[in-house]
C-alpha positions in Angstrom: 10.1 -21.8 8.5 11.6 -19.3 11.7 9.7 -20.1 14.7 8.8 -16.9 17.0 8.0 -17.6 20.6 5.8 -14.9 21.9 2.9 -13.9 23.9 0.1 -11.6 23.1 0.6 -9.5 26.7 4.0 -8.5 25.5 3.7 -5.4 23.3 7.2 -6.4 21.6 5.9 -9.5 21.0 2.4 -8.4 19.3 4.1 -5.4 17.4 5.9 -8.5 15.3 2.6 -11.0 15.3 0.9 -7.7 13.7 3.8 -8.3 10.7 3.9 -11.7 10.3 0.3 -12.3 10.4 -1.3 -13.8 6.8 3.1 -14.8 6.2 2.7 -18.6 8.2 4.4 -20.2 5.5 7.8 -18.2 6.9 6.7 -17.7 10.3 5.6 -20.1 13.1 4.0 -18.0 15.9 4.2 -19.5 19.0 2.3 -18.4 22.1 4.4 -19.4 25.0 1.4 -18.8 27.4 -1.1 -20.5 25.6 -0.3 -24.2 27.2 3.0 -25.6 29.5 3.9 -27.6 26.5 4.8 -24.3 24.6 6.1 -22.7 27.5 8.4 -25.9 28.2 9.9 -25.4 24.7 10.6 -21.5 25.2 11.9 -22.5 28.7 14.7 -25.2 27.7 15.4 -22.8 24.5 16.5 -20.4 26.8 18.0 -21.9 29.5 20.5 -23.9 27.1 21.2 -20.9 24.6 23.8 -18.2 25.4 22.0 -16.0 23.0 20.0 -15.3 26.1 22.8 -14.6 28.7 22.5 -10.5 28.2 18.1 -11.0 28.6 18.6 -13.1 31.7 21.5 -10.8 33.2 19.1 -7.8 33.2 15.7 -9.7 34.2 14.2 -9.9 30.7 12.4 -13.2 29.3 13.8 -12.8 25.9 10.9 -12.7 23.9 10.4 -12.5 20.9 13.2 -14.9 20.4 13.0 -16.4 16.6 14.4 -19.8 16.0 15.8 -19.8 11.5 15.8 -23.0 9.6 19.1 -24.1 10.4 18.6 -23.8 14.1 20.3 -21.2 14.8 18.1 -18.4 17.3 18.1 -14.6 17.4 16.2 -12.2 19.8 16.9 -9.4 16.7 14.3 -9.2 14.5 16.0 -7.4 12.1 17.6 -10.8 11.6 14.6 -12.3 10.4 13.2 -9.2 8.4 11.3 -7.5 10.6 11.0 -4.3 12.5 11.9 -4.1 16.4 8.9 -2.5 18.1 10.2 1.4 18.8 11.8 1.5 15.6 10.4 3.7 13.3 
């Protein structure tokens, strides 16, 4: 199952919930400002993963980040199969 850590006051973020809703048994949605336990996990995900360098560099948070199976995170979604927000 990819995790996606998100939060519905991020139009990037909603724009992928609105394609992976009714699809949980591929996606995980998780609201990163729904509680600090959430937020923690986003938080350590992205201070320890270079995948985040560029987002940090220019101010960004990084989200939508998506977390595959094997561990291994994107902030594309293309990567996961779904359409970046501005796209089409």
């Amino acid at each position: 199952m990819i995790k996606v850590y998100g939060m519905p006051t991020c139009p990037y973020c909603d724009y992928i919930y609105e394609q992976i809703k009714g699809r949980e048994d591929e996606f995980q949605y998780i609201n990163i400002g729904e509680n600090i336990r959430n937020m923690s996990a986003f938080t350590r995900l992205r201070d320890t993963n270079p995948v985040f360098d560029r987002m940090k560099a220019i101010g960004d948070v990084g989200i939508p980040a998506f977390v595959l199976e094997d561990g291994s995170v994107t902030i594309d979604p293309a990567d996961v199969g779904l359409i970046e927000f501005g796209s089409v």
